[in-house]
Biopython code that builds the backbone (N, CA, C, O; Angstrom):
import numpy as np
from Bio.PDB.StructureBuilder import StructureBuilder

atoms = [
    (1, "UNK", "N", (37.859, -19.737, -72.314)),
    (1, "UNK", "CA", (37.240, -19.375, -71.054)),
    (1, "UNK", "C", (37.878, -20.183, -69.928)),
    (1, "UNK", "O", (38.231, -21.324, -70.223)),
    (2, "UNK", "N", (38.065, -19.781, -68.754)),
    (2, "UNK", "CA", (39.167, -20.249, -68.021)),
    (2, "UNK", "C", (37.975, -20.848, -67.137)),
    (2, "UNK", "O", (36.847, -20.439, -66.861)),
    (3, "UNK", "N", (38.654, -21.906, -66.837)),
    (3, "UNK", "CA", (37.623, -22.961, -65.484)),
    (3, "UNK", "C", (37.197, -22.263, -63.865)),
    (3, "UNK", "O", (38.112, -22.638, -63.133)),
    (4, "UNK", "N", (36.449, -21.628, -63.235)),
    (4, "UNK", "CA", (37.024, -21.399, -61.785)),
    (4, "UNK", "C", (37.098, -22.545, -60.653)),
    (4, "UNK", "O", (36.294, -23.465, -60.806)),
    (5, "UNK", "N", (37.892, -22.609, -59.620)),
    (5, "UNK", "CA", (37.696, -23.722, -58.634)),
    (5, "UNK", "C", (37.293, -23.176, -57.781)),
    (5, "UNK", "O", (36.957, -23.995, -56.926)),
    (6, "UNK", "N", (37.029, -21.758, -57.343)),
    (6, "UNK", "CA", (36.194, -20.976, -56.196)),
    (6, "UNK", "C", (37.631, -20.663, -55.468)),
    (6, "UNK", "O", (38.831, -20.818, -55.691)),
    (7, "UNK", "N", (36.755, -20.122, -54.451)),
    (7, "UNK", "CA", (37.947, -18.963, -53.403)),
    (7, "UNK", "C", (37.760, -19.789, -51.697)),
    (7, "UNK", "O", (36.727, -20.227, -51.192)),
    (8, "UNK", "N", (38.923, -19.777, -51.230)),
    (8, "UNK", "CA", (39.043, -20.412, -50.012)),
    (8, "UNK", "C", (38.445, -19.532, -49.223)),
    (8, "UNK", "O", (38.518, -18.364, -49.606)),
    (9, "UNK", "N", (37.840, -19.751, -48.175)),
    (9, "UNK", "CA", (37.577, -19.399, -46.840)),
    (9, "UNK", "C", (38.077, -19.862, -45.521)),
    (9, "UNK", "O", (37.491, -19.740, -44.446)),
    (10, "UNK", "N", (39.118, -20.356, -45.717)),
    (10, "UNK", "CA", (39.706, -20.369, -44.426)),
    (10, "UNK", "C", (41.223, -19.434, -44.186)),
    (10, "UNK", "O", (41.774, -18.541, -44.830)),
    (11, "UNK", "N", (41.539, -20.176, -42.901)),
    (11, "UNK", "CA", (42.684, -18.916, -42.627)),
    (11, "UNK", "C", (43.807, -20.050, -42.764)),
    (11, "UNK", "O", (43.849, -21.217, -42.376)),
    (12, "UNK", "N", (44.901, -19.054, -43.632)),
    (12, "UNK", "CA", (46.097, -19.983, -43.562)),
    (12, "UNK", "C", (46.087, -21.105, -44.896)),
    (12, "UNK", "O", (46.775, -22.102, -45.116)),
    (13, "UNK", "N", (45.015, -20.473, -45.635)),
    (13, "UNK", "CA", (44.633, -20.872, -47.256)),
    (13, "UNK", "C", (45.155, -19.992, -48.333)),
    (13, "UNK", "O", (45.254, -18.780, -48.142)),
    (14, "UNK", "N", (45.513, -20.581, -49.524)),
    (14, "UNK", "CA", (45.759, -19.767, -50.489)),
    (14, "UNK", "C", (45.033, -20.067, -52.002)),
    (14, "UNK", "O", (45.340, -21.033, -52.702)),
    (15, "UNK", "N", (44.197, -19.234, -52.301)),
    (15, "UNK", "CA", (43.599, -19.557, -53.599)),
    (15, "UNK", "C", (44.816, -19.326, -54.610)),
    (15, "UNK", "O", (45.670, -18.452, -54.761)),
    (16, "UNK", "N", (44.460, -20.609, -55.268)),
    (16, "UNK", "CA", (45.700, -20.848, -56.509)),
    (16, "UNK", "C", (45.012, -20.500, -57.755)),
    (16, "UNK", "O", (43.785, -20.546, -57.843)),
    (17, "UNK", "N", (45.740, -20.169, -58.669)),
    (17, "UNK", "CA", (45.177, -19.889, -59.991)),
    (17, "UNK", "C", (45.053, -21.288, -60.758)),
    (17, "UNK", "O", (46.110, -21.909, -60.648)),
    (18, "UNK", "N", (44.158, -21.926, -61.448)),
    (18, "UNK", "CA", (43.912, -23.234, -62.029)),
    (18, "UNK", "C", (45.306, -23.039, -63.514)),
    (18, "UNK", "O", (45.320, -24.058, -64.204)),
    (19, "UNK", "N", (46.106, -22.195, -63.884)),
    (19, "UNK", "CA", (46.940, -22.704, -64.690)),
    (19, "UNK", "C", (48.382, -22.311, -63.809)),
    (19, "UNK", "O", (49.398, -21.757, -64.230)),
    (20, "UNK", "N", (48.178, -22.634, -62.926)),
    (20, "UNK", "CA", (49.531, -22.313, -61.784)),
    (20, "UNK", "C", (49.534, -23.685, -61.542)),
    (20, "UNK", "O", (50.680, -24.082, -61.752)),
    (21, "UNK", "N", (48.659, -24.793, -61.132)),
    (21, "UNK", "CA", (48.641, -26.275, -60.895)),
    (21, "UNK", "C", (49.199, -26.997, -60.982)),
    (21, "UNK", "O", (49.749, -27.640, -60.088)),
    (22, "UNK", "N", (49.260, -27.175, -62.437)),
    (22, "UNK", "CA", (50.470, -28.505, -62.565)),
    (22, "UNK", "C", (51.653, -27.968, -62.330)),
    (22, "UNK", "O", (52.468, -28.889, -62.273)),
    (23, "UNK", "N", (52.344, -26.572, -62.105)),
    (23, "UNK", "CA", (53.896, -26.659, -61.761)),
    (23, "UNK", "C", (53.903, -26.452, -60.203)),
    (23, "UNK", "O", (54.909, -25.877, -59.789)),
    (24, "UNK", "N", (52.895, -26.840, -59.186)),
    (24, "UNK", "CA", (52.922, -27.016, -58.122)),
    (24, "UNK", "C", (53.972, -28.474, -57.706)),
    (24, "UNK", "O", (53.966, -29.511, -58.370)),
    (25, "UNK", "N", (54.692, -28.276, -56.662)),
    (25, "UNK", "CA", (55.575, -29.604, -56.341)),
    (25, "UNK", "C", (54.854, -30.508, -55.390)),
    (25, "UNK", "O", (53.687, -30.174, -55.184)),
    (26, "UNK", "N", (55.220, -31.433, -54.848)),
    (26, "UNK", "CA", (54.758, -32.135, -53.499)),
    (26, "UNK", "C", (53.399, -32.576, -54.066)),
    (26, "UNK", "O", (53.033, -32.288, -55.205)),
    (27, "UNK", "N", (52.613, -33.360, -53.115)),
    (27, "UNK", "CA", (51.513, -34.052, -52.887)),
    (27, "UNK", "C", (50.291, -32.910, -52.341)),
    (27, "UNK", "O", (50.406, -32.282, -51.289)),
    (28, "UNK", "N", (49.282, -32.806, -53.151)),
    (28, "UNK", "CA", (48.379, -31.847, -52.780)),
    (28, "UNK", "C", (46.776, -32.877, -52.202)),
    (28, "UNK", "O", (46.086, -33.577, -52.943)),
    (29, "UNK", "N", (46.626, -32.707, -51.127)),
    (29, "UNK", "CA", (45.483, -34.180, -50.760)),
    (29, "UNK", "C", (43.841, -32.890, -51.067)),
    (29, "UNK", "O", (43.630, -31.748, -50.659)),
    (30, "UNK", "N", (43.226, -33.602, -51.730)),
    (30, "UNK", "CA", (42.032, -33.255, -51.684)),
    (30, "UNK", "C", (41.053, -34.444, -50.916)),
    (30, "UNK", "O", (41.076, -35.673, -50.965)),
    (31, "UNK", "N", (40.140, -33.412, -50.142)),
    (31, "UNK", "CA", (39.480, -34.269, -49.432)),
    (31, "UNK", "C", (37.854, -32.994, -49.396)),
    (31, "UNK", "O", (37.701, -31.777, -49.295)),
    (32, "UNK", "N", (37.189, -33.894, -49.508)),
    (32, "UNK", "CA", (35.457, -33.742, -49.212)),
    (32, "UNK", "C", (35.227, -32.544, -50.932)),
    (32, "UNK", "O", (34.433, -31.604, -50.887)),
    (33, "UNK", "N", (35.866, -32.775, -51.947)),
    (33, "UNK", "CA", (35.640, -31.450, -52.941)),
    (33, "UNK", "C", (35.880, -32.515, -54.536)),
    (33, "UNK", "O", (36.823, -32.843, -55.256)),
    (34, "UNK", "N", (34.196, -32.771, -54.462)),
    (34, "UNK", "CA", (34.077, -33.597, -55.657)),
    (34, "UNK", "C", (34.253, -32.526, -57.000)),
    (34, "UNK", "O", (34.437, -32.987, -58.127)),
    (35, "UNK", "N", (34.184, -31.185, -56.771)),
    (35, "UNK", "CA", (34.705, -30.740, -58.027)),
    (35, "UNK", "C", (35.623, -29.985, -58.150)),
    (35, "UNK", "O", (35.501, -29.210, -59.099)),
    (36, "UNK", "N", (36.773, -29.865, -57.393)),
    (36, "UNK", "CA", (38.210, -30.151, -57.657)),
    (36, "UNK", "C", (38.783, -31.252, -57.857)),
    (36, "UNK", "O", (39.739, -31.243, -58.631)),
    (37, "UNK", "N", (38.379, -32.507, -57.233)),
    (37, "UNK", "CA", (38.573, -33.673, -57.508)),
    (37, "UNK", "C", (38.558, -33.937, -58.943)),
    (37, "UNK", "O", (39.468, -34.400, -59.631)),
    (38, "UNK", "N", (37.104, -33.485, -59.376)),
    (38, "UNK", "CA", (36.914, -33.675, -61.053)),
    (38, "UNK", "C", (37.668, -33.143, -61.519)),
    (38, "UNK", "O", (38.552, -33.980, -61.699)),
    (39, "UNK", "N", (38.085, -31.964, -62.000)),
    (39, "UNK", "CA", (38.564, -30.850, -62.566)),
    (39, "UNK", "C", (40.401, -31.263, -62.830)),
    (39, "UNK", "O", (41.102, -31.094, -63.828)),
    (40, "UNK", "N", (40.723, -31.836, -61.498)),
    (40, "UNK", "CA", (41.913, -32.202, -61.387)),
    (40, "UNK", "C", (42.122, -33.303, -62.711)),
    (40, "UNK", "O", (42.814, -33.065, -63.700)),
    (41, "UNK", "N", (41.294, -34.635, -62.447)),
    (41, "UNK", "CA", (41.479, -35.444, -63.471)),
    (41, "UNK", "C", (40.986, -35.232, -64.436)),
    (41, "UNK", "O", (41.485, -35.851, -65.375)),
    (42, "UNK", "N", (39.969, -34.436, -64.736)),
    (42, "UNK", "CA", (39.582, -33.899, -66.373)),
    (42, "UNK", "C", (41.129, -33.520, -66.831)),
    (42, "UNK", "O", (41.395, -33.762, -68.009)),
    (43, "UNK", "N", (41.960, -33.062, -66.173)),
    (43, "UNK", "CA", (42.938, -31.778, -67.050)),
    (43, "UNK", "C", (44.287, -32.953, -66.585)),
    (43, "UNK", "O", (45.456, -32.582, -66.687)),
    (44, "UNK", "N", (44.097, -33.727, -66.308)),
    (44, "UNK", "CA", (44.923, -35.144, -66.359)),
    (44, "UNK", "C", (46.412, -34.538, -65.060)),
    (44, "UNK", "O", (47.588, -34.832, -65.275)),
    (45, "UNK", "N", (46.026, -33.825, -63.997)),
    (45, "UNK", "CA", (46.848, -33.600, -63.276)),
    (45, "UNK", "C", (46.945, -34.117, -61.885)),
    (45, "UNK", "O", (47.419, -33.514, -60.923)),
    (46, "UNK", "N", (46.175, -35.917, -61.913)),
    (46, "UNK", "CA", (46.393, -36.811, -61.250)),
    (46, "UNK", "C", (47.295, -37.981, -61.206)),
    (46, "UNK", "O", (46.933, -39.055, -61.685)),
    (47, "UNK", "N", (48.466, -37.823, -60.647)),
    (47, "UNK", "CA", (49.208, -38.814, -60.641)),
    (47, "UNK", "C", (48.779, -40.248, -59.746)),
    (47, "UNK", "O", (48.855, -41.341, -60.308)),
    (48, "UNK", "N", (48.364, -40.143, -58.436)),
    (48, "UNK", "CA", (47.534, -40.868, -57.546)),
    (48, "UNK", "C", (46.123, -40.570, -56.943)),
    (48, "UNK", "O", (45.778, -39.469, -56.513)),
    (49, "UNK", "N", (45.288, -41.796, -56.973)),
    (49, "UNK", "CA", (44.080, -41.416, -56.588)),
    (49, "UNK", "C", (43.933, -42.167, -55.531)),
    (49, "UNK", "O", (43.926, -43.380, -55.743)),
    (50, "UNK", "N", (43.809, -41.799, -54.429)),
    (50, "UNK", "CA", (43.623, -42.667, -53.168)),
    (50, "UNK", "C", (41.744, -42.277, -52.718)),
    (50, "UNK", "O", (41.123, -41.255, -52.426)),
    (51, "UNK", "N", (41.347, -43.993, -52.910)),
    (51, "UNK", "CA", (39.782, -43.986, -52.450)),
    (51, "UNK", "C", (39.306, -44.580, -51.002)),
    (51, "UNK", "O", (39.569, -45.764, -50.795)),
    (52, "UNK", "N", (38.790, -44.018, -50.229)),
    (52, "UNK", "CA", (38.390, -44.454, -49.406)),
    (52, "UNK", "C", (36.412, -45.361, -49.435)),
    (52, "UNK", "O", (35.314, -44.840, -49.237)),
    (53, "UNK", "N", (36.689, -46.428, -49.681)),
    (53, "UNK", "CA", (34.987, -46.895, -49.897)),
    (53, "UNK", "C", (34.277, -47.502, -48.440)),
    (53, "UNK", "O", (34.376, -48.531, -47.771)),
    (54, "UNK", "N", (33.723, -46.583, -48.394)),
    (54, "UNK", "CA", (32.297, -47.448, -47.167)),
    (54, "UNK", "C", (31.507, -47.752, -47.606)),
    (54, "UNK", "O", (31.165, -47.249, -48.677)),
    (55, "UNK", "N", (30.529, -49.114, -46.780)),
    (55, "UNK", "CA", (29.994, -49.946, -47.087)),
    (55, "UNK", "C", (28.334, -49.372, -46.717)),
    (55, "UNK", "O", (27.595, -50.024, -45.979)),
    (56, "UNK", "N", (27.994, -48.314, -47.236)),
    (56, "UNK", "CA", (26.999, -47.806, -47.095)),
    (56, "UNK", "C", (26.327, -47.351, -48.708)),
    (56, "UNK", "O", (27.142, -46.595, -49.237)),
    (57, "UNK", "N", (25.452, -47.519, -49.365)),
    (57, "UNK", "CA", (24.381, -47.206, -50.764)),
    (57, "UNK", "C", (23.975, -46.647, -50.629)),
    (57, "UNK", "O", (23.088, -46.977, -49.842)),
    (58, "UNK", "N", (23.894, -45.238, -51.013)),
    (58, "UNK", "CA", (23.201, -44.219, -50.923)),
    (58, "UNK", "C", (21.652, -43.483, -52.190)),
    (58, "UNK", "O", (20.718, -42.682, -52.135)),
    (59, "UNK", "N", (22.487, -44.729, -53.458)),
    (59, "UNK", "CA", (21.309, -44.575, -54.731)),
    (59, "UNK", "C", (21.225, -42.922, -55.231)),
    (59, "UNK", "O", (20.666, -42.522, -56.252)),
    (60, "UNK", "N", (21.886, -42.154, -54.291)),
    (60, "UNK", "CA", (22.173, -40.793, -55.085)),
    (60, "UNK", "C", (23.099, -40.240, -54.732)),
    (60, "UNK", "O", (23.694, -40.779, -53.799)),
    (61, "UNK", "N", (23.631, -39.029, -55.236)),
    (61, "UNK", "CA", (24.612, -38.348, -55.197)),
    (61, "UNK", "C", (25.683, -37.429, -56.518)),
    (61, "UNK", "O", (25.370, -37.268, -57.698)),
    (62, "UNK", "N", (26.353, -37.180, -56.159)),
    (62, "UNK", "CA", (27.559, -36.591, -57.261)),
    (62, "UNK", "C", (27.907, -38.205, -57.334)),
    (62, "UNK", "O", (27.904, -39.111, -56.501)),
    (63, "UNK", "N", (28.276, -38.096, -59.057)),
    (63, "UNK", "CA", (28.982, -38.912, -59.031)),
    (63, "UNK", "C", (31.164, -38.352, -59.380)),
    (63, "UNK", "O", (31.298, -37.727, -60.433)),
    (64, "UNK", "N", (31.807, -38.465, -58.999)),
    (64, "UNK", "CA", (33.045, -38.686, -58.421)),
    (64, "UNK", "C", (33.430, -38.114, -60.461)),
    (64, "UNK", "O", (33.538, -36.977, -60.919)),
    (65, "UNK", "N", (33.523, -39.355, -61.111)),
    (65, "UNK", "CA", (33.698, -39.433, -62.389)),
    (65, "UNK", "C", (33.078, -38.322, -63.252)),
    (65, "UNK", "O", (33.531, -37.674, -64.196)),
    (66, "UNK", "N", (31.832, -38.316, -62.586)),
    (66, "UNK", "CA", (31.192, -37.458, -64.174)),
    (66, "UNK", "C", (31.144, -37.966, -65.333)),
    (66, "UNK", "O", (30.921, -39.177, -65.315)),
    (67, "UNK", "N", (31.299, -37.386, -66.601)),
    (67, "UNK", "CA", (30.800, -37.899, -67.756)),
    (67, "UNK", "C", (32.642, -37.597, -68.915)),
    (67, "UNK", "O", (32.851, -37.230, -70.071)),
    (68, "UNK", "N", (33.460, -37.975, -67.852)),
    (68, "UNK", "CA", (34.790, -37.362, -68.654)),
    (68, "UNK", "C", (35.299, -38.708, -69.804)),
    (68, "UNK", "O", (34.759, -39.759, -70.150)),
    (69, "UNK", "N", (36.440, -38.120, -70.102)),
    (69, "UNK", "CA", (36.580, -40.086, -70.642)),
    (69, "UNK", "C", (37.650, -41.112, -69.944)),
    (69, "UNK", "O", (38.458, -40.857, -69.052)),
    (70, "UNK", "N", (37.438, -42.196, -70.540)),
    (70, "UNK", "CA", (37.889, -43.499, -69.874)),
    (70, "UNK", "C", (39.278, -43.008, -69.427)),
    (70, "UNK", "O", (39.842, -42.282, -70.246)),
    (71, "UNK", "N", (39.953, -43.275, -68.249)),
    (71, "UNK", "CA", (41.036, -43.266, -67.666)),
    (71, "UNK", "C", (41.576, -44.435, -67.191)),
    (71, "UNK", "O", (41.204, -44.794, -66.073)),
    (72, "UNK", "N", (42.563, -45.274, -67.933)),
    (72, "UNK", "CA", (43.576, -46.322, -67.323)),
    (72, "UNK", "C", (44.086, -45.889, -65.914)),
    (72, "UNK", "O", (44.512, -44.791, -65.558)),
    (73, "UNK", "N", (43.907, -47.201, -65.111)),
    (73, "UNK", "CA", (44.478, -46.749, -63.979)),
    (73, "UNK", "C", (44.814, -47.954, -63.330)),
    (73, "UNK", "O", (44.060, -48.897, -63.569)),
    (74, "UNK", "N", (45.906, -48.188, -62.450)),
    (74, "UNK", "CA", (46.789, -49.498, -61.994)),
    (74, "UNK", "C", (46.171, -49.158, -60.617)),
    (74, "UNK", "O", (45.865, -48.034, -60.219)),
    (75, "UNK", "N", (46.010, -50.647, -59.789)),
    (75, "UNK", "CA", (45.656, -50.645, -58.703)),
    (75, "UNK", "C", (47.034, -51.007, -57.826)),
    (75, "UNK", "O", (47.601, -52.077, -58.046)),
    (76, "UNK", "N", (47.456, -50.250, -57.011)),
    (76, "UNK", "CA", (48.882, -49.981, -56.403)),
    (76, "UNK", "C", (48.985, -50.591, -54.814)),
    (76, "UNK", "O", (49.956, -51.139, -54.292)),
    (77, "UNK", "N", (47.707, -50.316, -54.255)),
    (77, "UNK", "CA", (47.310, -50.614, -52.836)),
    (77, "UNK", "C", (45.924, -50.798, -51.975)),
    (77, "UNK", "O", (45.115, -49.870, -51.999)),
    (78, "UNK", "N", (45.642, -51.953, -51.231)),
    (78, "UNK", "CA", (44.687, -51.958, -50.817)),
    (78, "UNK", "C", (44.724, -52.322, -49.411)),
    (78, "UNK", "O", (45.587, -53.121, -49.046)),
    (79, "UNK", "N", (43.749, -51.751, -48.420)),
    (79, "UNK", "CA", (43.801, -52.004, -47.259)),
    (79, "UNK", "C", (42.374, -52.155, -46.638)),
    (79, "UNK", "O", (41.528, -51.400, -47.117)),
    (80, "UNK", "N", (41.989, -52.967, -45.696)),
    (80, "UNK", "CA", (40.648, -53.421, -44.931)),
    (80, "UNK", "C", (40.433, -53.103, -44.217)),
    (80, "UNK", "O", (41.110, -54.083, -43.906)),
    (81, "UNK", "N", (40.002, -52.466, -43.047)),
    (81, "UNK", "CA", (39.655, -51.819, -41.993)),
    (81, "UNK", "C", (38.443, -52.956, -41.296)),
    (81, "UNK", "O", (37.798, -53.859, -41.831)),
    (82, "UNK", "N", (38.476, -52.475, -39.950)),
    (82, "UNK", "CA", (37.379, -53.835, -38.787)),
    (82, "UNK", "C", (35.747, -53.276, -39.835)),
    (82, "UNK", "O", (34.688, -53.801, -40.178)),
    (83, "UNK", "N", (36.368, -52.061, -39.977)),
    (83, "UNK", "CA", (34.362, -51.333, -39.891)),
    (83, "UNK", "C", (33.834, -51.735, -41.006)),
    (83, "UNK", "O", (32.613, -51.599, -41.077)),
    (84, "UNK", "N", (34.516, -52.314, -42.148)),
    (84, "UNK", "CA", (34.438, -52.720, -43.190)),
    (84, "UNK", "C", (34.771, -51.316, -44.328)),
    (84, "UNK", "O", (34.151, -51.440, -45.384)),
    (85, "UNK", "N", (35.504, -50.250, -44.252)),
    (85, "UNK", "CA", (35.798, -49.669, -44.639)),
    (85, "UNK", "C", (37.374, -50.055, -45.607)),
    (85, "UNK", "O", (38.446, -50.413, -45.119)),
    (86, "UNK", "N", (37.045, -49.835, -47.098)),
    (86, "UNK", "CA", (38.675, -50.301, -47.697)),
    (86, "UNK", "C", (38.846, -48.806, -48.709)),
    (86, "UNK", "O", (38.111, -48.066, -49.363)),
    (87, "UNK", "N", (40.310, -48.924, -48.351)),
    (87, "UNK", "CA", (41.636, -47.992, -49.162)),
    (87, "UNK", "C", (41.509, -48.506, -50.168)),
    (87, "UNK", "O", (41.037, -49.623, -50.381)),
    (88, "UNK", "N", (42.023, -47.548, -51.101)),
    (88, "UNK", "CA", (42.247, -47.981, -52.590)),
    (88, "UNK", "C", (43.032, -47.073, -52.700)),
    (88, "UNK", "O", (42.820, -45.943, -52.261)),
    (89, "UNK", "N", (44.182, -47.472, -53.374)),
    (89, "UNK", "CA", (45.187, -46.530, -54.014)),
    (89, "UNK", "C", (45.612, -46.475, -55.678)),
    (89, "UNK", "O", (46.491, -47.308, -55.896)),
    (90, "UNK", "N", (45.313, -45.899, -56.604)),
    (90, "UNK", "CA", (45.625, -46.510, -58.021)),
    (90, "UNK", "C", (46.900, -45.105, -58.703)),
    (90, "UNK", "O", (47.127, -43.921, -58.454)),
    (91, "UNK", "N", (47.330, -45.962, -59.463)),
    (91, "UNK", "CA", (48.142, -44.982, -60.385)),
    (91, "UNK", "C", (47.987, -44.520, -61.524)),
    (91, "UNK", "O", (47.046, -45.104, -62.060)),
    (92, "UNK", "N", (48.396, -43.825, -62.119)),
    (92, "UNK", "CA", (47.933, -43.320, -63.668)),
    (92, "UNK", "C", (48.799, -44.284, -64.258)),
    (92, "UNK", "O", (48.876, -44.377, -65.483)),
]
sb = StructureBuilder()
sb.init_structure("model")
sb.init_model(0)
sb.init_chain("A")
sb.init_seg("    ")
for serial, (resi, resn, name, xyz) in enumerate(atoms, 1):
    if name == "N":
        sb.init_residue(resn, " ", resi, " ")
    sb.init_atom(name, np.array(xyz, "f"), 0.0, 1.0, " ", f" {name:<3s}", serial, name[0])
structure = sb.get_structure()
């Protein structure tokens, strides 16, 4: 049974087929889509994970991870911001 990631709604978007993915080239940035995010690293087609953490607790939510398994990952880059906001960059 094949996974879906849903259908774009914007203009100047292209819905990709989920086994077209990994022979995509270049850097693909996901941003605000915790389950493409997931989906991506379930099927191990994360080379870099760049995190942005604010200093705000929210006690609920999606969690990011889910329930997949343990993933090694090298911490590559970090950066601090005034607002107290920090980068994280890790590698597979």
């Amino acid at each position: 049974m094949s996974t879906t990631l849903g259908e774009a709604a914007w203009n100047n978007s292209t819905v990709i087929d989920e086994t077209k993915i990994a022979s995509l080239e270049g850097r693909i940035l996901v941003a605000g889509s915790v389950t493409l995010a997931r989906w991506l690293l379930e099927h191990e087609l994360v080379d870099e994970l760049r995190l942005l953490l604010y200093p705000v607790v929210l006690g609920s939510g999606k969690r990011l991870f889910g329930e997949q398994e343990k993933t090694e990952l090298k911490l590559t880059e970090t950066q601090a911001f005034a607002s107290g906001v920090v980068k994280l960059a890790y590698r597979r």
